[in-house]
C-alpha positions as CSV (number, residue, x, y, z in Angstrom):
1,X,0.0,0.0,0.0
2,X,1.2,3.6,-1.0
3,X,1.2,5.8,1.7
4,X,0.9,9.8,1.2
5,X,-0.4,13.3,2.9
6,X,-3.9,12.8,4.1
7,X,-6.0,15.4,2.4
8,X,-9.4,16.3,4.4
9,X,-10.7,17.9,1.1
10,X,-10.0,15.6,-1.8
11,X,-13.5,15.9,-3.3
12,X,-12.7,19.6,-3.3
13,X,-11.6,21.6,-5.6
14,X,-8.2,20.0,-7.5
15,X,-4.8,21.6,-5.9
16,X,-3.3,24.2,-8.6
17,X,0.5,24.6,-7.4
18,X,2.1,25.6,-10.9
19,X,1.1,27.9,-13.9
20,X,3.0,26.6,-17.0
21,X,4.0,27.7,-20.1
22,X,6.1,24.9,-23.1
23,X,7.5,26.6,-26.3
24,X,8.9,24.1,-28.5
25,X,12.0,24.4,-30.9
26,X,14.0,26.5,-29.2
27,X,17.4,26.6,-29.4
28,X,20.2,26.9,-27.0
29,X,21.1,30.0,-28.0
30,X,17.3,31.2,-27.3
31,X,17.2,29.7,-24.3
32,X,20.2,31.5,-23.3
33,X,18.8,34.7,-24.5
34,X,15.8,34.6,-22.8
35,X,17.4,33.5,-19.6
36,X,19.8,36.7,-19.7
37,X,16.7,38.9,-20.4
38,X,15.1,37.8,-17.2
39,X,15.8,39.8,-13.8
40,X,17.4,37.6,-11.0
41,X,14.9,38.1,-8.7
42,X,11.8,36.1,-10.4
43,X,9.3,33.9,-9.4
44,X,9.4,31.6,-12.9
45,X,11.6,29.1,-13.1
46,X,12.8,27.7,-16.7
47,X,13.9,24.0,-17.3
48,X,15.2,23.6,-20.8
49,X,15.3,20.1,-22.4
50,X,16.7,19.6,-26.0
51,X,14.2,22.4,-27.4
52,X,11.5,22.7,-25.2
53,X,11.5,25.5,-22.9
54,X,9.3,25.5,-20.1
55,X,8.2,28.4,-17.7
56,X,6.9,27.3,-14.4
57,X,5.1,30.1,-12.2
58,X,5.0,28.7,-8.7
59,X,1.8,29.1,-6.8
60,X,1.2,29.1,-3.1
61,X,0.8,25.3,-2.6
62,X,3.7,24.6,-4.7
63,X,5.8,26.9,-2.6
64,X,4.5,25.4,0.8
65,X,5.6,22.1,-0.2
66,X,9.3,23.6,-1.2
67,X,9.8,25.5,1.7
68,X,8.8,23.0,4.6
69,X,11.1,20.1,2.5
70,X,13.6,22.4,2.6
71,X,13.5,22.8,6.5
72,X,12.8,19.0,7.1
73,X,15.8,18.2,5.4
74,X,17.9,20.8,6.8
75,X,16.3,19.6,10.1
76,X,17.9,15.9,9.2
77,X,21.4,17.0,7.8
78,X,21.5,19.1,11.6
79,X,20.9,16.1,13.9
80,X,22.4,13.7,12.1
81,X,25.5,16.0,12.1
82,X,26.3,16.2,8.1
83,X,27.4,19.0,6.1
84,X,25.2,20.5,3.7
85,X,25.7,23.4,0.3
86,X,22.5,25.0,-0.5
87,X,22.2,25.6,-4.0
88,X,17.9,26.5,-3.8
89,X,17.2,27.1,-8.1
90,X,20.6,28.0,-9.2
91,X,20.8,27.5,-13.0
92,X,22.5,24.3,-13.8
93,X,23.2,24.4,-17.8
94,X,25.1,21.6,-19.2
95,X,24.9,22.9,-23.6
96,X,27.1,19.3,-24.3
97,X,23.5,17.7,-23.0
98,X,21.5,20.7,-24.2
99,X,19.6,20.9,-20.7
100,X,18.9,23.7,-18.3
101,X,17.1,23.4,-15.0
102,X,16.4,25.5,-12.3
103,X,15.0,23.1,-9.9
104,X,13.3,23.9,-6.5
105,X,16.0,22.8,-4.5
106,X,19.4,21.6,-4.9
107,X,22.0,20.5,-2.4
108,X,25.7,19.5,-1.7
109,X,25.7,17.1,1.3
110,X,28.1,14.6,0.1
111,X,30.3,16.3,-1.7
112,X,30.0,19.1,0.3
113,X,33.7,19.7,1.2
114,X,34.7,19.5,-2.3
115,X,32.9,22.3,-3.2
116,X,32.6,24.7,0.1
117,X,33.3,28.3,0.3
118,X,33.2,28.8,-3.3
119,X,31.0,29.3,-6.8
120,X,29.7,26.2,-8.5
121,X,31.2,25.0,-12.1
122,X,28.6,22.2,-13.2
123,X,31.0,22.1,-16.2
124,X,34.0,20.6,-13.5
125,X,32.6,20.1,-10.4
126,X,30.1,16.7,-9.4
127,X,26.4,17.4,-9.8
128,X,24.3,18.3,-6.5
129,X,23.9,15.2,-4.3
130,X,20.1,15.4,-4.1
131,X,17.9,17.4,-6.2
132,X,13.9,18.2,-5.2
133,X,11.2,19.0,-7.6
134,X,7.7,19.5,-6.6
135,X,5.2,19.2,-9.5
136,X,1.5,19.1,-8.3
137,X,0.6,19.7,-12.2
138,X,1.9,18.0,-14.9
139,X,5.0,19.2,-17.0
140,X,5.6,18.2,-20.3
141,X,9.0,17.4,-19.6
142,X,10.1,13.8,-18.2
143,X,12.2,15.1,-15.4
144,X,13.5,11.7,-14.2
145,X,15.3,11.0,-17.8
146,X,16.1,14.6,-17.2
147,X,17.8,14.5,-13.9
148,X,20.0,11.1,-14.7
149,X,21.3,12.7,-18.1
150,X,22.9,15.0,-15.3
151,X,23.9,12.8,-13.4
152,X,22.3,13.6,-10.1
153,X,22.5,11.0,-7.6
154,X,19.4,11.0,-5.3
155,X,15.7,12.7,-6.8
156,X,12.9,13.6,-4.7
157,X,10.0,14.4,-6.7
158,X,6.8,15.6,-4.5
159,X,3.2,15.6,-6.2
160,X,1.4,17.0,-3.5
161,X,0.1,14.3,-1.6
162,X,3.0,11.6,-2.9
163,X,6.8,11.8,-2.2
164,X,8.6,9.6,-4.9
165,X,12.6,8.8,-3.8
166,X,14.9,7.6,-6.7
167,X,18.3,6.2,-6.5
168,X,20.5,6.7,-9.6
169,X,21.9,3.3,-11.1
170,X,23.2,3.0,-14.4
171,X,22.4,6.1,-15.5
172,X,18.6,5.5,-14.8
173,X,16.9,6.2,-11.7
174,X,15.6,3.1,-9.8
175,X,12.4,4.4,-7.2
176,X,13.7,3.3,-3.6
177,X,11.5,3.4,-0.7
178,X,14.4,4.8,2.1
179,X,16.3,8.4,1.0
180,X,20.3,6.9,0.4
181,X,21.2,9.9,2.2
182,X,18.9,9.7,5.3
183,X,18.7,6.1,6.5
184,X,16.5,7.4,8.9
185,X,13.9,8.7,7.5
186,X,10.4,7.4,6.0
187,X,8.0,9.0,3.8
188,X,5.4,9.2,6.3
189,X,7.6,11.2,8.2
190,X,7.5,13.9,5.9
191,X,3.8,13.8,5.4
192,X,3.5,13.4,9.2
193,X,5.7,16.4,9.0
194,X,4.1,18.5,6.4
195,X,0.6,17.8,7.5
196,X,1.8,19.3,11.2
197,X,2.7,22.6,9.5
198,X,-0.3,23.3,7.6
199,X,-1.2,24.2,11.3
200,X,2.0,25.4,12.7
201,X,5.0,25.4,11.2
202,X,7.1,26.2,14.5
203,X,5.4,23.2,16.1
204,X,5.9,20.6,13.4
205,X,9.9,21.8,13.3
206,X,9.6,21.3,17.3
207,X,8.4,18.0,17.2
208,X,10.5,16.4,14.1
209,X,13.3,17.9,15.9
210,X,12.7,16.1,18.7
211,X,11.5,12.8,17.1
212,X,14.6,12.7,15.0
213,X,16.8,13.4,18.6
214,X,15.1,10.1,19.3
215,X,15.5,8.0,17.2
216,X,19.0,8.8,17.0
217,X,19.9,8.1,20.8
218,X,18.5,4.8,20.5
């Protein structure tokens, strides 16, 4: 049985987290056009894939999810005493593959000592350790092909109710139930998690706190 975020009003209206927008047959030099046009500080996000462009628009439920991720796995890298690079949507362009992403969140945990204190080159350096994506529509782009052509090791892809955890092996992502970076942690935790804070967000950071201080004394 899948488990997944309860959801008290599923006969409700259907959750709306992204506006998108696909052009097709664009090329990588429109791509990089369009990508220097745009100020910094945006809310749309572009993922280019071998000529399709898309603009994603984030929405309120799709930024919920990103942010409270973001702090449950900070909340894990803490207790469990890793290191951790925080990356968030920086622009990761790789022209030899002819893919761009700005995903929702990006981190160095592993190889975090080989890249500390210093600017990223995804042209030399190792790809982000784990990469998050939260999708509650549907893109037109296949974002697990995506993410393995660039190598990243760990995926978490969130649909809103349904955290998905993939493993890359032989170039191809294999779906695992356990995160290979957090041993300890289960999907329901973050729904657990993630349901808490649609309440209180200090609370639910309390209490997984806590519950991961626990499980690690044992």
């Amino acid at each position: 049985m899948v488990s997944h975020l309860p959801n008290t009003s599923e006969t409700a209206t259907t959750i709306l987290g992204e506006k998108r927008v696909t052009i097709q047959d664009v090329t990588w030099q429109g791509y990089q056009q369009i990508l220097a046009a745009l100020p910094e500080t945006r809310a749309v996000r572009l993922t280019y894939n071998q000529g399709i462009l898309e603009f994603s628009m984030p929405l309120e439920d799709h930024e919920f999810a990103v942010r409270l991720i973001e702090l449950f796995i900070r909340i894990l890298v803490v207790e469990m005493g890793m290191k951790i690079k925080t990356l968030g949507s920086t622009t990761i362009n790789r022209e030899e593959l002819q893919r761009g992403a700005e995903p929702d969140n990006a981190y160095y945990i592993q190889n975090q000592a080989r890249v500390a204190g210093r600017n990223i080159d995804f042209n030399q350096d190792p790809p982000p350790d784990l990469i998050v994506e939260v999708d509650i529509t549907s893109t037109d782009i296949n974002k697990n092909t995506f993410y393995a052509s660039l190598g990243i090791p760990e995926f978490w892809r969130y649909n809103g109710r349904e955290l998905r955890i993939y493993k890359l092996q032989n170039n191809q992502y294999q779906e695992v139930e356990t995160s290979p970076t957090f041993a300890l942690m289960q999907k329901t935790d973050l729904y657990r998690f993630l349901e808490q804070a649609q309440q209180d967000e200090v609370e639910a950071e309390l209490n997984f706190r806590q519950w991961v201080r626990e499980q690690l004394s044992r």
